[in-house]
PAKE-634778 format. One line per field, with one value per residue (C-alpha): residue in three letters; x, y, z; residue number from 0. Coordinates in steps of 0.02 Angstrom, whole numbers, plus 50000, padded with zeros to 5 digits. Layout:
% residues N
code <- c(ALA,...)
px <- c(X,...)
py <- c(Y,...)
pz <- c(Z,...)
pos <- c(NUM,...)
//
This chain:
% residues 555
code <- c(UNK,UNK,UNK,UNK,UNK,UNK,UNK,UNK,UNK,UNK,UNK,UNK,UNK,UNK,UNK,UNK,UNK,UNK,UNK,UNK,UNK,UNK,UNK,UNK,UNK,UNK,UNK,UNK,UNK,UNK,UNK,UNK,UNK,UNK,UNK,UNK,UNK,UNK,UNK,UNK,UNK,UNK,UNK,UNK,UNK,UNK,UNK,UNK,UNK,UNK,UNK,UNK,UNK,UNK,UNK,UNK,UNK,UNK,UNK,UNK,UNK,UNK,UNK,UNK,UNK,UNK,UNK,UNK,UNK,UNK,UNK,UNK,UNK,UNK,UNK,UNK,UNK,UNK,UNK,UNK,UNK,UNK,UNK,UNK,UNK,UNK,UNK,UNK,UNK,UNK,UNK,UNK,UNK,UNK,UNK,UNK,UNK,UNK,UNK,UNK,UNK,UNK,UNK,UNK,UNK,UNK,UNK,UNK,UNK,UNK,UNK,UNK,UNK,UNK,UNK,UNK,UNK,UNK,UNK,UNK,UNK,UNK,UNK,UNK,UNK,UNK,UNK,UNK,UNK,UNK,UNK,UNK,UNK,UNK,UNK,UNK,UNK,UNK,UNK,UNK,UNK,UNK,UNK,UNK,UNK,UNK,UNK,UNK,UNK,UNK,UNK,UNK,UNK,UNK,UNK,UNK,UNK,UNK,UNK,UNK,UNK,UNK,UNK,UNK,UNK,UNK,UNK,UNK,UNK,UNK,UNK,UNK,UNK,UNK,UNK,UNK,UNK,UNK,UNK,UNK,UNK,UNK,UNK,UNK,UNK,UNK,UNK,UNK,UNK,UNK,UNK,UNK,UNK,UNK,UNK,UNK,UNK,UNK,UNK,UNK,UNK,UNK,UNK,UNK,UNK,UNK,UNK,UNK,UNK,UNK,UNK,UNK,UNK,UNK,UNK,UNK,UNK,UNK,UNK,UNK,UNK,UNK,UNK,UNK,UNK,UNK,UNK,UNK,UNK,UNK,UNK,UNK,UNK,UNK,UNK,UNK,UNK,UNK,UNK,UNK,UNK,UNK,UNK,UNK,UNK,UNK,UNK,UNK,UNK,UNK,UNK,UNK,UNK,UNK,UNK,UNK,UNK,UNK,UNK,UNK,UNK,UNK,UNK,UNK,UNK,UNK,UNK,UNK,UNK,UNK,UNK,UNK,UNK,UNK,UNK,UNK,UNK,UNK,UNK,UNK,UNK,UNK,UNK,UNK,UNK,UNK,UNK,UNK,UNK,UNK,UNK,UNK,UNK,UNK,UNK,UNK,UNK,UNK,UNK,UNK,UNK,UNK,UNK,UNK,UNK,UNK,UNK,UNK,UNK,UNK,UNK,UNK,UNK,UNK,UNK,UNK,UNK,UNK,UNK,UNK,UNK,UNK,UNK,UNK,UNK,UNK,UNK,UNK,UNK,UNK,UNK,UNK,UNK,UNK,UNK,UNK,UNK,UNK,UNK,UNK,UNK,UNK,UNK,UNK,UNK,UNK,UNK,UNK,UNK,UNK,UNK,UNK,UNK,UNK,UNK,UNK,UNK,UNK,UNK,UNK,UNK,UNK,UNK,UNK,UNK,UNK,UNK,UNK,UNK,UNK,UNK,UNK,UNK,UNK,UNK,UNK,UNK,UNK,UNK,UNK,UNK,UNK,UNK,UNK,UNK,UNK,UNK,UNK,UNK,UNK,UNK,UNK,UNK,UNK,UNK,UNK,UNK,UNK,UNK,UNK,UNK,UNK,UNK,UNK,UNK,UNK,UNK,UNK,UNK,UNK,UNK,UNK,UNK,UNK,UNK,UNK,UNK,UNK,UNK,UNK,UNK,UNK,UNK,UNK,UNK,UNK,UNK,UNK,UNK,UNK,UNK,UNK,UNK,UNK,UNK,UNK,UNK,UNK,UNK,UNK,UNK,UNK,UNK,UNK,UNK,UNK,UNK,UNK,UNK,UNK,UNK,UNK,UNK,UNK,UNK,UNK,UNK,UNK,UNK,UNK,UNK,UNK,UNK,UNK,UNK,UNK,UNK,UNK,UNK,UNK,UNK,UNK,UNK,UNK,UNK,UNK,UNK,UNK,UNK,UNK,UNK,UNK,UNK,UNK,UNK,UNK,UNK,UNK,UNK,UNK,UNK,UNK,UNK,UNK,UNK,UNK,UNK,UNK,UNK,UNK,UNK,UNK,UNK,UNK,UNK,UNK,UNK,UNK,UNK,UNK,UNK,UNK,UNK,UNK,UNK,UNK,UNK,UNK,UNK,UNK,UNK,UNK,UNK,UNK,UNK,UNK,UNK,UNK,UNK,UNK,UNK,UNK,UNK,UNK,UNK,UNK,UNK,UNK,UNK,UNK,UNK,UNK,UNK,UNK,UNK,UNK,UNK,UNK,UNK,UNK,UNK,UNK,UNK,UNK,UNK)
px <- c(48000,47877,47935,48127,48167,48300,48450,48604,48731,48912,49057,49256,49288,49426,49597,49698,49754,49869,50011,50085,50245,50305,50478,50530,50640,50766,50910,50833,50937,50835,50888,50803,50635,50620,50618,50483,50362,50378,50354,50203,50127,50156,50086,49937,49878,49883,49760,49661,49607,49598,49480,49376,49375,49322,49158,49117,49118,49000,48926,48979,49142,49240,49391,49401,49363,49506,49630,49618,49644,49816,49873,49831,49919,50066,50164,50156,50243,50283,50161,50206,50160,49999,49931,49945,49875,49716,49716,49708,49574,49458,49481,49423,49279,49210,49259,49138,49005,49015,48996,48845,48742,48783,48706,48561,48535,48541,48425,48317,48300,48284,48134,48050,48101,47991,47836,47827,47818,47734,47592,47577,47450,47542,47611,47605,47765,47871,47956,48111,48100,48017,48004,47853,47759,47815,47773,47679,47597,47744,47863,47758,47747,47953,47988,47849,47969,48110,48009,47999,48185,48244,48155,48179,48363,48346,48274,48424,48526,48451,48426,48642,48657,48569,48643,48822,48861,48959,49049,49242,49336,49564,49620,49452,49299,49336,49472,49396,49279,49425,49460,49302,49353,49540,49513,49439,49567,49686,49771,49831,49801,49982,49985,49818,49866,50031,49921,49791,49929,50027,49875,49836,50006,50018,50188,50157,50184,50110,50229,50265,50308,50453,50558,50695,50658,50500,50465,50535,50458,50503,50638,50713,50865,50911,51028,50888,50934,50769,50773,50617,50580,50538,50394,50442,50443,50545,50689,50812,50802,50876,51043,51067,51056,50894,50797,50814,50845,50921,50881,51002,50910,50917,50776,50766,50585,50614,50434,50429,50581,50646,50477,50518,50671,50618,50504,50619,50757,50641,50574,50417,50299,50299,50201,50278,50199,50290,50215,50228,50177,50146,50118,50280,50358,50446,50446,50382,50387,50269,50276,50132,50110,49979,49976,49914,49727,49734,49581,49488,49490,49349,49234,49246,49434,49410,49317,49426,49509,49380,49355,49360,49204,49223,49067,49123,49072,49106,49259,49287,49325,49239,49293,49286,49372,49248,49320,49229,49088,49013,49092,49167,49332,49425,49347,49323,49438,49411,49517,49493,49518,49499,49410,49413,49544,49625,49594,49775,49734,49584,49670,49813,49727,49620,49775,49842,49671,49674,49852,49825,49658,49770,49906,49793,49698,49887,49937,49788,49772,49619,49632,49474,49392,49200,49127,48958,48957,48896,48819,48739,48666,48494,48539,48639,48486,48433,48269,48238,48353,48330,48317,48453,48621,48738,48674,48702,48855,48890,48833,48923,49086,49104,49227,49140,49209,49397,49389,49354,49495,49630,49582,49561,49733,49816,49732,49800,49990,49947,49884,49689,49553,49393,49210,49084,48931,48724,48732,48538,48492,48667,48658,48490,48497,48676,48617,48484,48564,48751,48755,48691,48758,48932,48913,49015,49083,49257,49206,49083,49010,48939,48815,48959,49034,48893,48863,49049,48988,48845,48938,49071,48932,48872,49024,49026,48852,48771,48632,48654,48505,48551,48469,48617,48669,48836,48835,49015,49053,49226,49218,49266,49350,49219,49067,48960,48970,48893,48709,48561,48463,48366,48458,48552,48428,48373,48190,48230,48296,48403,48592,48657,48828,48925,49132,49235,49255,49464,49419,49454,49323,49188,49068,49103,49000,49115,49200,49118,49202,49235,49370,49484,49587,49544,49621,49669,49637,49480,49477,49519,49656,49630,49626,49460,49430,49403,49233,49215,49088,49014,49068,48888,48881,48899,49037,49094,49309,49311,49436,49341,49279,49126,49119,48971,48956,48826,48815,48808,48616,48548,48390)
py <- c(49713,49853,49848,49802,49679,49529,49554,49467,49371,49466,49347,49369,49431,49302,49360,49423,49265,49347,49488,49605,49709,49829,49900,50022,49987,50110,50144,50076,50094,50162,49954,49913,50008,49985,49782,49799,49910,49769,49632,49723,49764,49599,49505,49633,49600,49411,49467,49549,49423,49296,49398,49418,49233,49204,49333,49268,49085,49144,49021,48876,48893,48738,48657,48597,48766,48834,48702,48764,48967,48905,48793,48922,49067,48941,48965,49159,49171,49009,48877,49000,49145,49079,49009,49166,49277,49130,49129,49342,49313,49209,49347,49494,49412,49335,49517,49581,49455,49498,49690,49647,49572,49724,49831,49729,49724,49936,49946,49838,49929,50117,50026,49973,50126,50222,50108,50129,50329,50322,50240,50345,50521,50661,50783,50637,50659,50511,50457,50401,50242,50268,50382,50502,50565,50669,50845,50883,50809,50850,50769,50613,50617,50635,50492,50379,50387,50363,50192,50147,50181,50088,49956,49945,49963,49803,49701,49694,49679,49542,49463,49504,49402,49255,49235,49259,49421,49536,49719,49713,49858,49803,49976,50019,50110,50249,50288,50268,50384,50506,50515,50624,50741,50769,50963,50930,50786,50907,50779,50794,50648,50610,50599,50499,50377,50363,50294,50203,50088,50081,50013,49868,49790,49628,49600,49462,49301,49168,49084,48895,48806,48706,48819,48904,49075,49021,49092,49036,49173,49326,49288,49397,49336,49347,49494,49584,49540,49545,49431,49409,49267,49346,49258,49190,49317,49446,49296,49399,49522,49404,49473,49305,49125,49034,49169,49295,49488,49553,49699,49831,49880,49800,49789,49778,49764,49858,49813,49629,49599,49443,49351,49375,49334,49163,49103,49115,49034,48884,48876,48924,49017,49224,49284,49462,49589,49741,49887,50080,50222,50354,50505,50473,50418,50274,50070,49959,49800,49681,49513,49435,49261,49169,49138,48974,48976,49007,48981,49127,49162,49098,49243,49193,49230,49382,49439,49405,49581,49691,49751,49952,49973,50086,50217,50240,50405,50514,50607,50488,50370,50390,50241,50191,50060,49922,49795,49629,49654,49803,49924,50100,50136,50304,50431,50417,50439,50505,50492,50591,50579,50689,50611,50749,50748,50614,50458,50416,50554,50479,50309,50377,50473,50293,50202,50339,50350,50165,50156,50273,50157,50022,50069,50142,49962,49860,50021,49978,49776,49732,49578,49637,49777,49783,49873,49877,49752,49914,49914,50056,49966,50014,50187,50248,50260,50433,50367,50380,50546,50628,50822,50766,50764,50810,50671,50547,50624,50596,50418,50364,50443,50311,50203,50038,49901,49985,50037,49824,49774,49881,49850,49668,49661,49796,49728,49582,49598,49674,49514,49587,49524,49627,49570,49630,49680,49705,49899,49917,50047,50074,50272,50287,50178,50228,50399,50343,50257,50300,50481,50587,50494,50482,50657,50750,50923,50846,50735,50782,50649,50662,50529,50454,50414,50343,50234,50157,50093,49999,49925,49855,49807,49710,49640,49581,49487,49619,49707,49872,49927,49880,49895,49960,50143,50183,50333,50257,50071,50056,49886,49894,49767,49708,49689,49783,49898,50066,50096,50066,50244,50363,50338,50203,50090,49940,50001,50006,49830,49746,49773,49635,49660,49595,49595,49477,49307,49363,49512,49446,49452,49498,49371,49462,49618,49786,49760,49899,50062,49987,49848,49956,50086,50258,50354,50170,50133,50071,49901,49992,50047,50211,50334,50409,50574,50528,50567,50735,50828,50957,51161,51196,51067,51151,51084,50958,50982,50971,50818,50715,50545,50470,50271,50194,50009,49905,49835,49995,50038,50210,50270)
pz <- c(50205,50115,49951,49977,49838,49886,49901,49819,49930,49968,49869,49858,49694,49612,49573,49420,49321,49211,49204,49087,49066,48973,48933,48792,48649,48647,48529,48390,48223,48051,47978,48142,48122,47943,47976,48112,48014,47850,47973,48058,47891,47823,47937,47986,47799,47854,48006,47901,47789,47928,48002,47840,47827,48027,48005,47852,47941,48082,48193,48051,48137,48179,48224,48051,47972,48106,48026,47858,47865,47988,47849,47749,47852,47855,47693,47700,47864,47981,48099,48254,48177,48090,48252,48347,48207,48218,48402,48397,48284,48372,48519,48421,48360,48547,48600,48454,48504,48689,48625,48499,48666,48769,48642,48615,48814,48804,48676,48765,48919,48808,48729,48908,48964,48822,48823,49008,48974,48853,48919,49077,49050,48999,49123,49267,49380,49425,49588,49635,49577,49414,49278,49245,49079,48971,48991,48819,48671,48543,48659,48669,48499,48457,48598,48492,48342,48438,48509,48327,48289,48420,48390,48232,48281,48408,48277,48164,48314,48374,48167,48149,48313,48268,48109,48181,48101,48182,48158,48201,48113,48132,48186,48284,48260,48343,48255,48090,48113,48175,47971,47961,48092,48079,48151,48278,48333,48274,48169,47986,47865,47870,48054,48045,47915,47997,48166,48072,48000,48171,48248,48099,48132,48204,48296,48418,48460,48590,48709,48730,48872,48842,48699,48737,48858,48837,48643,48482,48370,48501,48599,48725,48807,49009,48957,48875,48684,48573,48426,48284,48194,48001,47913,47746,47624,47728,47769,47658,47812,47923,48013,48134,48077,48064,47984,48133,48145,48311,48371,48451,48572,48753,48859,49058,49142,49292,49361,49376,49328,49424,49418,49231,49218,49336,49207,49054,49156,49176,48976,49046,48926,48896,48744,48678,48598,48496,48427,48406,48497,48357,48475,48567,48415,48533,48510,48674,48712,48816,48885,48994,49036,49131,49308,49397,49446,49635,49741,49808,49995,50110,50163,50333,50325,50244,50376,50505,50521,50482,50315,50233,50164,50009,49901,49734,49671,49524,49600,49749,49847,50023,50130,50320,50428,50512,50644,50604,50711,50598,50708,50620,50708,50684,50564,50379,50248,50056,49898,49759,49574,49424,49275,49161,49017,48891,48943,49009,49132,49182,49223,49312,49413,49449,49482,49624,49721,49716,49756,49910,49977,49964,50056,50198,50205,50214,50353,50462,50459,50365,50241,50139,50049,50011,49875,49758,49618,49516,49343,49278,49115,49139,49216,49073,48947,48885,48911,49083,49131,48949,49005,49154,49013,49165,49270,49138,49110,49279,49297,49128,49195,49335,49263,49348,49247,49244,49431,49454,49372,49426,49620,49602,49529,49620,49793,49752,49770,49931,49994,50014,49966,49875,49924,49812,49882,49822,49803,49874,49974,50047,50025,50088,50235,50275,50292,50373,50496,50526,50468,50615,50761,50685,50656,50792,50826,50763,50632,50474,50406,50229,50147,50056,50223,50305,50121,50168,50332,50263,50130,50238,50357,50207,50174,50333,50340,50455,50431,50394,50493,50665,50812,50915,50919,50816,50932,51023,50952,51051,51129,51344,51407,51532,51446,51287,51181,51178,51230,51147,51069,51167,51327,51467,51469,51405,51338,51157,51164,51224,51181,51023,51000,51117,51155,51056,51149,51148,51282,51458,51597,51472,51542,51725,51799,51824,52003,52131,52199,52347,52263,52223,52346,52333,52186,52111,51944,51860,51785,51611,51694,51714,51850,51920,52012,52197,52254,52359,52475,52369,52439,52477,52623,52799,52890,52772,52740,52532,52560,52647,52574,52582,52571,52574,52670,52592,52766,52858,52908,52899,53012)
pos <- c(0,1,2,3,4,5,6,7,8,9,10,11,12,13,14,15,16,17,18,19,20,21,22,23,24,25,26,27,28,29,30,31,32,33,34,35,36,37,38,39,40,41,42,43,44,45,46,47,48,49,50,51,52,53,54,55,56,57,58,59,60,61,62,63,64,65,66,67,68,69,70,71,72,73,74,75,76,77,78,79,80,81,82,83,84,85,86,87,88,89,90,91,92,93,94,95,96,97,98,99,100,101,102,103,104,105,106,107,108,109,110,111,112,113,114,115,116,117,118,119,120,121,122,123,124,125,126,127,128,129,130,131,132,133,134,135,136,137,138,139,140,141,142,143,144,145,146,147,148,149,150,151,152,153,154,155,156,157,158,159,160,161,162,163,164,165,166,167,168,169,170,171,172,173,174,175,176,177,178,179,180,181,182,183,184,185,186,187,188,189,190,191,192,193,194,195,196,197,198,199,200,201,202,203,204,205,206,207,208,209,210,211,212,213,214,215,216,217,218,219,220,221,222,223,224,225,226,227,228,229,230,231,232,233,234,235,236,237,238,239,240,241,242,243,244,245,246,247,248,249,250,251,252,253,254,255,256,257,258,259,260,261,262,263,264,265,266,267,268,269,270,271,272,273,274,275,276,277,278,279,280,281,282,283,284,285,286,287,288,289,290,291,292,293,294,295,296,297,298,299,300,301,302,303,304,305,306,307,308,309,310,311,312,313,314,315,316,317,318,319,320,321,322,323,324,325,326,327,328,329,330,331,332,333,334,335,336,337,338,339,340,341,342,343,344,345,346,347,348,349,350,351,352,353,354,355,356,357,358,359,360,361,362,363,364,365,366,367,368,369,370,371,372,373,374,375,376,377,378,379,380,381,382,383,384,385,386,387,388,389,390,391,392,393,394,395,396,397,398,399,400,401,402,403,404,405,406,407,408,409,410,411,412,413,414,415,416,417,418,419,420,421,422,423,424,425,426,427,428,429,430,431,432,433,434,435,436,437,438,439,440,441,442,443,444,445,446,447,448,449,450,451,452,453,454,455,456,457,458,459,460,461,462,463,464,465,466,467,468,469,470,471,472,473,474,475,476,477,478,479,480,481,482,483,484,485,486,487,488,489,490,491,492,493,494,495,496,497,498,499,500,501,502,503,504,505,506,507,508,509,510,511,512,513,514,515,516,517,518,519,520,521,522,523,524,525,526,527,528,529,530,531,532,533,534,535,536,537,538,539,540,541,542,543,544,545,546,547,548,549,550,551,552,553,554)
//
């Protein structure tokens, strides 16, 4: 193959197993807030130290180690309550362990990165594929100290790691450090504090199969009355018997709604989660529950219909229609997104282009849509594109990991199925291959476009370099498709893709002139010009035909 490495085998990307909802508290009275913000701070202290207690535990953790800080949790608020705070616990510190080996796999590659410029000779240009030297001596010299700091950087990553340390901040990081830079966030420390707390309360509760609507700690009725268990200490609170406040607000999940509304019927389990939106200065609720693992869809049958083969890019989406022999049908289509702005911007603006793919793929009859399984871990590094801050910029802005989950889920209550693909040499050999004879007087086709055909080729299990022109794929009812390159003939090999084995009579030759009266239609069914004497021939009427007998003898 030259130099092509392997590449990875196309596989259906499994579905969402869970769902969330959200609805806004409205109406809320002053009693009403003031006994959500104690119970949020109250038990967000209880997080807190359970948290403390979990790091400091590290890998010693156990089931019996687990047992204790609940029984311990238990007295200060109730067994419900304790068990979700543990349970939220053990989440934030897999999520900070998951995070600590990310890191450690960037600074890893920055650190190949260097020694592999750094040992080249100064000044030597790179390719495409690799990275050159640096340009001068002081430059090698700063990156050689940068070597050092990163490994030194690595090395008590990878010592924290082993010994089961790892950095989780309740609140977020990000957010902490916003208390240095309050002008430029253009917050005051009122408004900050105000947030910082917002974000360290813990209002939730897990669901339970079984209990009534599904929830004994947060219970929301099928009339949309919201009722909260108090811990303990804050039972004086209580407005409703068994140690319960009600709520005056009344909540109705307009998206979702009746599956929700099924599942509390039945007892069946809904966890609940409340907590504050400081910015909007509004209260939201949200309840998400698991669904039942379903098993993926065989590739075959996702292939059955064709598939929309899709090029992510960093402002869009540039996708094309294949049937499901690797044929492009129509022209190409492009959705665009903005990703400049807050980040709710960003993810809107996500959600519509995705929104607007999907309801094109449902329009037109496909059951799948291929992209690249991207990952830019390696690409990211300041190492290998250090002077090129716009291109990392660029790469970095590609919301890969977000764009995944919101089209597996969204696809998904569409009925379509997503097939990830090895993102190899699809631009390049797209271009290569597809670009210039798609490319018509009508239709422009960029090297995005082209990049969307071999993907969904991929997707499909055919090559992407074919040896059939893509010049006219449109399959005839008789026989093949379009032509091989360069001409009519058969000299560049023989033509491969053949009609589906539904077209009728495509094992049969085209009938000849002569079967069919004249001015009748063709076997596609449509009409022909009749053949006519030419002006220029002496004393030949224009309307005269010409048949010719293949029995008829001439000389």
């Amino acid at each position: 193959m030259g130099g092509v490495r392997e590449l990875a085998g196309s596989f259906v990307v499994p579905g969402p197993c869970g769902v969330a909802i959200r609805d806004r508290l409205g109406h809320l009275t002053p009693r009403d807030e003031m006994v959500l913000r104690a119970v949020g701070a109250h038990q967000g202290r209880l997080a807190s130290r359970d948290l403390k207690v979990r790091c400091a535990d590290g890998l010693e953790h156990g089931a019996d180690t687990w047992a204790v800080r609940k029984r311990d949790l238990t007295p200060l608020s109730s067994s419900r309550i304790a068990g979700a705070i543990t349970k939220a616990t053990h989440d934030q510190w897999a999520l900070a362990r998951r995070c600590q080996a990310a890191h450690m796999k960037t600074l890893a590659a920055g650190i190949n990165m260097l020694r592999h410029r750094l040992s080249l000779p100064i000044g030597e240009k790179g390719t495409k594929r690799a990275a050159g030297g640096y340009r001068s001596k002081s430059e090698w010299f700063r990156k050689s100290r940068r070597l050092a700091a990163l490994e030194a950087r690595h090395a008590a990553v990878v010592a924290d790691r082993r010994a089961g340390r790892v950095r989780v901040v309740r609140g977020g990081r990000r957010l902490l450090n916003t208390r240095h830079h309050l002008a430029r966030a253009r917050l005051t420390e009122e408004q900050w504090r105000e947030r910082w707390e917002a974000e360290r309360w813990f209002i939730a509760a897990d669901g339970e199969s079984g209990k009534r609507f599904g929830n004994e700690t947060i219970r929301v009725t099928p009339d949309g009355e919201v009722s909260v268990r108090l811990p303990a200490p804050l039972a004086h609170l209580a407005n409703a018997q068994h140690g319960r406040y009600v709520l005056a607000s009344r909540i109705a999940f307009a998206h979702r709604g009746a599956e929700w509304a099924d599942r509390i019927a039945a007892n069946r389990a809904v966890a609940y989660r409340i907590h504050l939106d400081t910015g909007r200065g509004r209260w939201y609720l949200t309840a998400s529950w698991q669904r039942p693992a379903v098993r993926t869809v065989p590739l075959e049958t996702a292939r059955a219909r064709g598939v929309i083969g899709v090029d992510t890019n960093a402002d869009h989406f540039a996708a094309y229609r294949l049937d499901r022999h690797g044929n492009p049908v129509g022209d190409p289509r492009r959705f665009g997104f903005d990703l400049s702005g807050t980040a709710g911007h960003r993810d809107a603006q996500i959600r519509h282009a995705l929104t607007r793919l999907i309801h094109w793929a449902v329009r037109v009859g496909v059951a799948a849509i291929g992209i690249e399984d991207l990952a830019f871990t390696t690409e990211k590094t300041r190492e290998k594109h250090g002077r090129r801050k716009r291109f990392r910029q660029l790469i970095s802005g590609i919301p890969t990991g977000r764009l995944k989950a919101r089209l597996v889920s969204m696809a998904a209550e569409h009925g379509l199925s997503i097939v990830a693909v090895d993102p190899a040499y699809t631009s390049r050999w797209g271009a290569q291959h597809w670009q210039k004879p798609l490319t018509t007087p009508h239709r422009t086709m960029s090297r995005h476009d082209a990049a969307g055909i071999a993907i969904g080729r991929r997707a499909l299990g055919h090559p992407v370099r074919d040896g059939v022109s893509p010049a006219r794929t449109e399959l005839r009812a008789w026989g093949r498709t379009a032509p091989p390159p360069h001409d009519r003939s058969d000299r560049a090999g023989h033509r491969t893709a053949q009609a589906g084995p539904g077209h009728r009579g495509r094992e049969g030759t085209r009938p000849p002139t002569t079967d069919r009266p004249p001015g009748g239609p063709s076997p596609s069914g449509t009409r022909k010009r009749e053949p006519s004497a030419p002006n220029t021939v002496r004393d030949a009427p224009g309307t005269q035909q010409w048949v010719q007998d293949s029995l008829m003898r001439t000389g």
